[in-house]
Backbone as numpy.savetxt, mean C-alpha at the origin, in Angstrom:
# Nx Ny Nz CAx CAy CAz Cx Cy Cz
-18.78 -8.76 4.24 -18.47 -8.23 2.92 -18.68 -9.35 1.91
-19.43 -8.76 1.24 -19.72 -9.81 -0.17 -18.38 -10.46 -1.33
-18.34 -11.65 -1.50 -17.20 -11.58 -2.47 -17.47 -11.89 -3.79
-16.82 -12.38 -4.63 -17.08 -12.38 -6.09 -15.75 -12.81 -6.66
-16.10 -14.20 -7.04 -14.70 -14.84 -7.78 -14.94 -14.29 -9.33
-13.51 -14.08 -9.38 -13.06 -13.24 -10.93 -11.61 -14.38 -11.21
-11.35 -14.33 -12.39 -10.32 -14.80 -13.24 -9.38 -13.59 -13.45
-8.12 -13.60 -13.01 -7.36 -12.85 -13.45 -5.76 -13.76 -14.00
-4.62 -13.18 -15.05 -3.80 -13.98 -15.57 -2.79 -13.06 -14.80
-1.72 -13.56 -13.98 -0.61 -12.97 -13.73 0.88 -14.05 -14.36
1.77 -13.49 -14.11 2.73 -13.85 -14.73 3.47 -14.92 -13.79
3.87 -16.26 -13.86 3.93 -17.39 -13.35 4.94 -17.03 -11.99
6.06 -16.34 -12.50 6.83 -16.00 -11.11 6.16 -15.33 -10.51
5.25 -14.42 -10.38 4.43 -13.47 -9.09 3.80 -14.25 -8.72
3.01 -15.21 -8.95 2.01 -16.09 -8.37 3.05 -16.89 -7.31
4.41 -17.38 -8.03 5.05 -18.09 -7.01 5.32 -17.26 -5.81
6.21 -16.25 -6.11 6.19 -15.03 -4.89 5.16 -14.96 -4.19
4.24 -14.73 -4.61 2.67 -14.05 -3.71 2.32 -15.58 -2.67
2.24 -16.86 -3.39 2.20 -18.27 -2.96 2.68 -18.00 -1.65
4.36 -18.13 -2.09 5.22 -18.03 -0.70 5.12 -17.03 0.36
4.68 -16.03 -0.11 4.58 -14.99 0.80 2.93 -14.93 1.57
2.24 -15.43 0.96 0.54 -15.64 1.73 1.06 -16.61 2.84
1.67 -17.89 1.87 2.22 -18.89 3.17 2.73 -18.49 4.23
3.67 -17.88 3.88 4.32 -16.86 5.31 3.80 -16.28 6.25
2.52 -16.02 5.82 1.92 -14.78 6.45 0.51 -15.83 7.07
0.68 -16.85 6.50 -0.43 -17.63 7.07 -1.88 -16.97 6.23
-2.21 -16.49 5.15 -3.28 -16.21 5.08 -3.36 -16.67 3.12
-4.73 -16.97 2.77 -5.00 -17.27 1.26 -4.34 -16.29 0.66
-3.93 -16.80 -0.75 -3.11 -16.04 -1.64 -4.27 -15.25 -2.36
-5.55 -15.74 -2.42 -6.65 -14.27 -2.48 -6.49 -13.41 -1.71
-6.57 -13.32 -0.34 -6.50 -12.38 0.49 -5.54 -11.32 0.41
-4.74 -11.87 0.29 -3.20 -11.10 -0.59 -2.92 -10.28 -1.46
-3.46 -10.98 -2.71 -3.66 -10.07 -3.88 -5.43 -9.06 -3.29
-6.00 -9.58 -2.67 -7.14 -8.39 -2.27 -6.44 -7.02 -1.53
-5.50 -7.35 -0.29 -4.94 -6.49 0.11 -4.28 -5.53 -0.84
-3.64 -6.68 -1.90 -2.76 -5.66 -2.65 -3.51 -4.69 -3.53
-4.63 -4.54 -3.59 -5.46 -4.38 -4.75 -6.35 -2.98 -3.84
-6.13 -3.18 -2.20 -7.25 -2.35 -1.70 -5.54 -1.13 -1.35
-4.66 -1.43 -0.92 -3.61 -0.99 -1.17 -4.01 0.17 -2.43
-3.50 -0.30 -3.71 -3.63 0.69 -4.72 -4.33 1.71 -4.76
-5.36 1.23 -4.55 -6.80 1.92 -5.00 -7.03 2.79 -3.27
-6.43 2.59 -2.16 -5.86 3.77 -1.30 -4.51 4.87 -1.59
-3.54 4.40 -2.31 -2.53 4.98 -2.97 -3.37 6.11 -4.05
-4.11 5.26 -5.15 -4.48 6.29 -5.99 -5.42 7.19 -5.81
-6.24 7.39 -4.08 -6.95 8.33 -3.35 -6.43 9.22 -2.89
-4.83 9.14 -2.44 -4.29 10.05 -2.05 -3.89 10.57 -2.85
-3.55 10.35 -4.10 -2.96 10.86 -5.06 -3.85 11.89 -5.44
-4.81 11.67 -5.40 -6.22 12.48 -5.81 -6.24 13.87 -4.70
-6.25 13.70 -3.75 -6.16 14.21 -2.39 -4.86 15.21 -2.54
-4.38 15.16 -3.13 -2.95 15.83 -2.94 -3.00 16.39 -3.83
-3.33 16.33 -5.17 -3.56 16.75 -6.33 -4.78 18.09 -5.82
-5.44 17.73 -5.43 -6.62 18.28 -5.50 -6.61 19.93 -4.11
-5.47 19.21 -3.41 -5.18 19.92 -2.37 -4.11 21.31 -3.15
-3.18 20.35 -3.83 -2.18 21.24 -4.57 -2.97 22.28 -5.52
-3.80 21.83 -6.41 -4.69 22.95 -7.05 -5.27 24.17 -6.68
-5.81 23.57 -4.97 -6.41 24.62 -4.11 -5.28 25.92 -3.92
-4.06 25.14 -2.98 -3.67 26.09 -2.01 -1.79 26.33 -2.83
-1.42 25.57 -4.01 -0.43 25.54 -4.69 0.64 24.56 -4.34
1.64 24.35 -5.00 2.29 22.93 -4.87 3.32 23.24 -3.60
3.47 21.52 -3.19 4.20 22.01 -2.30 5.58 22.50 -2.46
6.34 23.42 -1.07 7.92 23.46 -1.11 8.26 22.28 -0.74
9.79 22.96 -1.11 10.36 21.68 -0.89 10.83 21.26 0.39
10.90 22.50 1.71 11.00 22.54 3.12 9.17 21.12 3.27
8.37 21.39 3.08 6.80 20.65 2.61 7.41 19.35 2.85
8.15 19.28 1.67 8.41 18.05 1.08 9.52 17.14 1.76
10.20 18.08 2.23 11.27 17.04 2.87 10.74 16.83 4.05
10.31 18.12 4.78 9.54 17.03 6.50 8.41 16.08 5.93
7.71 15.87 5.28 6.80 14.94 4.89 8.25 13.73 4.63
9.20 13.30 3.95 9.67 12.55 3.75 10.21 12.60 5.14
10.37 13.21 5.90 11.42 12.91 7.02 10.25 12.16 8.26
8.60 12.51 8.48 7.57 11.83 9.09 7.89 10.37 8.41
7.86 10.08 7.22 7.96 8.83 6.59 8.81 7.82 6.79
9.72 8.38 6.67 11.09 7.57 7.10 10.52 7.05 8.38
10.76 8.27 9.31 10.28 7.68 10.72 9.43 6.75 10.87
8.41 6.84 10.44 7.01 6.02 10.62 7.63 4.61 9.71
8.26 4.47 8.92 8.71 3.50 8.08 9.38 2.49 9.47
10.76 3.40 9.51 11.42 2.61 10.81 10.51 2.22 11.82
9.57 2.82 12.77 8.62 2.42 13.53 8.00 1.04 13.05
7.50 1.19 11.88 6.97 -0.27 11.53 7.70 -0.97 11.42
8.65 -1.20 10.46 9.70 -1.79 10.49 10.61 -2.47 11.84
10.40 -1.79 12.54 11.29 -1.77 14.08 10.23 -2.90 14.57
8.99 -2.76 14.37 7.63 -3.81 15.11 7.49 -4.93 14.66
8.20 -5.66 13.62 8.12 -6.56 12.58 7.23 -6.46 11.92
6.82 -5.25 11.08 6.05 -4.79 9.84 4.50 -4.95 10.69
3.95 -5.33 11.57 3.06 -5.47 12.46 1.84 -3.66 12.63
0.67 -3.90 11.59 -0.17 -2.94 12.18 -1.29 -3.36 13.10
-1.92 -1.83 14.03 -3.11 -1.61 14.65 -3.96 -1.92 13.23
-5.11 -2.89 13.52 -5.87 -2.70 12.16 -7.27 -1.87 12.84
C-alpha cells in the first residue's frame, strides 16, 4: 500500500494520549491515527448501509434494535474478555 505524508494539526493533549497509547501498543503513532481514520470511514459505511437498508425495507423495531444491541454487548464482552485482541 502506497503512503503519502500529509500535515495535520491536532490538539496537544490527543497527540499526548495517542503518543502513549501507540507506545503501548508497540506500533507508530501514524499507524494509529491511520487505524483511527480507516475506523471512521468503516463506521460511516455502515451508516450508509443501514440507511440505505432502512429506506428499502423500513426502519427498524425496536424488538430489531434491542437484539442487535444485545449481539453487541456480547461480542463487546468477547473482545473484551480476549484482551481487546482481533483475528485480522
Amino acid at each position: 500500500m502506497a503512503s503519502k505524508k500529509v500535515t495535520i494539526t491536532l490538539d496537544e493533549s490527543l497527540v499526548e494520549a495517542m503518543s502513549t497509547v501507540a507506545q503501548e501498543a508497540g506500533v507508530p503513532l501514524s499507524r494509529l491515527i491511520a487505524r483511527a481514520a480507516e475506523r471512521e470511514l468503516r463506521l460511516r459505511a455502515g451508516r450508509v448501509a443501514v440507511q440505505e437498508w432502512q429506506e428499502e425495507h423500513g426502519a427498524f423495531t425496536p424488538e430489531e434494535l434491542a437484539a442487535a444491541r444485545a449481539e453487541m454487548a456480547a461480542a463487546d464482552a468477547e473482545y473484551l474478555a480476549g484482551g481487546g485482541s482481533v483475528a485480522a
